[in-house]
N, C-alpha and C positions, 0 to 999 in steps of 0.2 A: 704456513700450510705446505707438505710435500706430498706431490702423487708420484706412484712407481707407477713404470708403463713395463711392463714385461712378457707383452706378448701381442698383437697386432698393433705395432709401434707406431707406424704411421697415422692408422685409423686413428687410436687412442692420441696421440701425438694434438692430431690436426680438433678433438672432439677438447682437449683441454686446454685449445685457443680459442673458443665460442665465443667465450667472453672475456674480449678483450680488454683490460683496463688502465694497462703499466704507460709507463714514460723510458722505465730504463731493463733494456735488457743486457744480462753477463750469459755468455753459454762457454761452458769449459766442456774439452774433451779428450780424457785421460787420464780425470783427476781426483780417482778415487781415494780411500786412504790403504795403506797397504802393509806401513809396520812407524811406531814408531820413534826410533830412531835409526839413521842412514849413516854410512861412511864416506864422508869425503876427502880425497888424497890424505887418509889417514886419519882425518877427524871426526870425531862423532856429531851429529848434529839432529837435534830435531824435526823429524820431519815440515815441511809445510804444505801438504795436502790440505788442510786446513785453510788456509788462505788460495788455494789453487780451487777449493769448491766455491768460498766464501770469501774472496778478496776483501781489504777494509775500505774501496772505494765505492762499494754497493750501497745505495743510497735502503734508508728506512722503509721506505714508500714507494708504491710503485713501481716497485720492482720486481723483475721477474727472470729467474732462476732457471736454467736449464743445463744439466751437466748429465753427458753421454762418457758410459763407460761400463764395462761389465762387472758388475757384483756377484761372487758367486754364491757364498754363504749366508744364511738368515741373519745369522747374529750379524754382520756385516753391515746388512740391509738394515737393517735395523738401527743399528749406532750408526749408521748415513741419516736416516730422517730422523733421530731424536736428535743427533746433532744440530740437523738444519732447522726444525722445527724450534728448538730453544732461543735461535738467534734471529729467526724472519718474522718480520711483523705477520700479522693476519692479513693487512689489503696487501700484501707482495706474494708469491707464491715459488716453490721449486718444483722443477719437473725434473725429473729423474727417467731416464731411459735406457735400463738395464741391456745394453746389446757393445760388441764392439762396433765401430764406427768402418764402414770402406767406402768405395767410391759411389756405388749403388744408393748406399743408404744417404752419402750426404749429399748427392743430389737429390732425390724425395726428401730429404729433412729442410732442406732449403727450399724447396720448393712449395712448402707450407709456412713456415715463417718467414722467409726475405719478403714476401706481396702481403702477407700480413702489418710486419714492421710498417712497411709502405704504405699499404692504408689507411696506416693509423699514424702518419706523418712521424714517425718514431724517428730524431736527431740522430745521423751518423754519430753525432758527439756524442750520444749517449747508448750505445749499440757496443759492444766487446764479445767477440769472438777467441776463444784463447785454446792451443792446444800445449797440450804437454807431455807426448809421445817422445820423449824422452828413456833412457835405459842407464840405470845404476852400474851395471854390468856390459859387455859387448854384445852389443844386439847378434839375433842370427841374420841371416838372409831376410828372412820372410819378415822378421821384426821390420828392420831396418826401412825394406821396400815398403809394409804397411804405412809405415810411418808419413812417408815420403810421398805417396799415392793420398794419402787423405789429405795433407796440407797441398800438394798441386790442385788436387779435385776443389777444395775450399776457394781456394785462389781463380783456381778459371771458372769457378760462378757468380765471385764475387766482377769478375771482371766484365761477366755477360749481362749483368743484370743490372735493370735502367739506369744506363750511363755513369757504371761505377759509382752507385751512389756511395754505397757502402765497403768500399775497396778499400780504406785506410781505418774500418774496424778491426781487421783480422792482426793479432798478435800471435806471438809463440813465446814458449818460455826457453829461456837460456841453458834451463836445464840442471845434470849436478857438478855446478861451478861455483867453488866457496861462496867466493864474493857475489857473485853475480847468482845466486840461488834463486832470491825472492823477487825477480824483474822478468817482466816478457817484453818484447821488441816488435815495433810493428812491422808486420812481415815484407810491405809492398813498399814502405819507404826504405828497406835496409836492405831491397835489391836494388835502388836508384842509387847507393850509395857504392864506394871501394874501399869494403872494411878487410882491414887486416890485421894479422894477430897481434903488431903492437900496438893497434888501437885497442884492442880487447883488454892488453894488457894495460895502459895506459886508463883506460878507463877504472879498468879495478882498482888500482892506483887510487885513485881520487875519489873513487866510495870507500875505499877502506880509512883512507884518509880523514875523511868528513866525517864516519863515523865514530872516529878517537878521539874527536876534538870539538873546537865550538870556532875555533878563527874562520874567518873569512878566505876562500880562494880564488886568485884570479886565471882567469881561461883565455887563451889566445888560441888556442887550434879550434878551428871553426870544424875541422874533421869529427872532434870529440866533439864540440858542441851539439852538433847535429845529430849525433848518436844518442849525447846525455838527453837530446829535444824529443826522440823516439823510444823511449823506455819508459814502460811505468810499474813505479814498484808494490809488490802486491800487499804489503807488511804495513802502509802509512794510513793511520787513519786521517776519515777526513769528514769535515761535519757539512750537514746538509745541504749547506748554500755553497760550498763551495761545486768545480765544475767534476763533473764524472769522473772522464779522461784527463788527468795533468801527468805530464812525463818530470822524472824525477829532476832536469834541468829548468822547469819552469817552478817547481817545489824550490828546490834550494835557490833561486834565484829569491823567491819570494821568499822565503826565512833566512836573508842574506849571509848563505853560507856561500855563494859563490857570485863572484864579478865576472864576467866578459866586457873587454875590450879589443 
């Protein structure tokens, strides 16, 4: 089941959390669909807005769907909720909140779900925040700074609110980087870290790798390790019992496609 909220957001917003029932919430925001196919340094590719609404780590059940982003046209709106409605069970649901996102808004929008999730003892492990303010093209000014302003504002509510509980839900997507298309990063571990562009590159490396092949790889930089430990990729499905959040290093660890020593 999908509601559009399209005009007293918050009211409506806070009136379609009444009743509460889920275990697992995904909120995406930015993640509409827009065309599809993209150009990446040259190649054509598929969009994946698709899995940016609908990740394949969304459990069956119990789940519950919220993706902020402007739609502007009917037909639009429309192929948004038949799409979602084909793929979510009936007890899981999607909220759709037809607005862009800024600093204003996502402090009131948190400010009704973060004490909700809370109440209702909702697993950071099982809580994902993801944006994807991301630009095909060169952002302008105003793109850029929007962008930047709603993942700070995201970040310092996560940080204020009861003792960080929920501070290492917040992900971002990579954005349009071949390799690295279909992964978001969690945001608040990959400022503890010192990434640099040959770990970036280094990393692509070894998905591109893993992806041609079926051998086993072994890992010695713990730099990469820790990165492969904070990614998860949105493309994998995954069945029921297994856990919500698995980053793509504990995946390949576990379908021994990769060693560390």
């Amino acid at each position: 089941m999908t509601s559009l909220i399209e005009n007293n957001f918050l009211e409506n917003f806070r009136n379609e959390l009444a009743n509460f029932s889920y275990k697992y919430v995904y909120v995406s925001i930015g993640s509409k669909f827009n065309q599809e196919y993209i150009q990446i340094n040259g190649v054509s590719e598929k969009t994946n807005a698709n899995v940016q609404v609908l990740p394949k780590f969304l459990k069956k059940n119990e789940q519950l769907i919220i993706m902020i982003d402007r739609i502007s046209s009917e037909e639009s709106k429309l192929d948004h909720i038949n799409y979602i409605n084909e793929r979510v069970n009936e007890n899981s649901k999607c909220i759709i909140i037809n607005t862009y996102a800024n600093a204003i808004f996502i402090e009131d929008f948190f400010d009704i779900l973060l004490p909700k999730l809370f109440d209702h003892y909702i697993d950071p492990n099982n809580f994902v925040i993801a944006t994807f303010l991301k630009f095909i093209n060169a952002p302008n000014e105003l793109e850029r700074n929007s962008a930047i302003v709603i993942q700070n504002s995201i970040y310092k509510y996560l940080k204020l609110f009861q003792d960080k509980i929920y501070i290492n839900c917040f992900y971002e997507w990579f954005g349009y980087q071949r390799i690295l298309y279909n992964y978001v990063y969690n945001y608040h571990l990959l400022t503890t870290y010192q990434i640099s562009s040959n770990h970036l590159y280094e990393i692509e490396t070894i998905i591109n790798r893993l992806s041609r092949g079926t051998s086993t790889m072994v890992l010695q930089n713990q730099d990469i390790i820790n990165i492969l430990d904070i990614m998860i990729p949105l493309t994998i499905k995954k069945n029921d019992e297994d856990k919500y959040v698995e980053s793509i290093y504990s995946y390949l660890i576990k379908k021994k496609r990769l060693l560390s020593i």
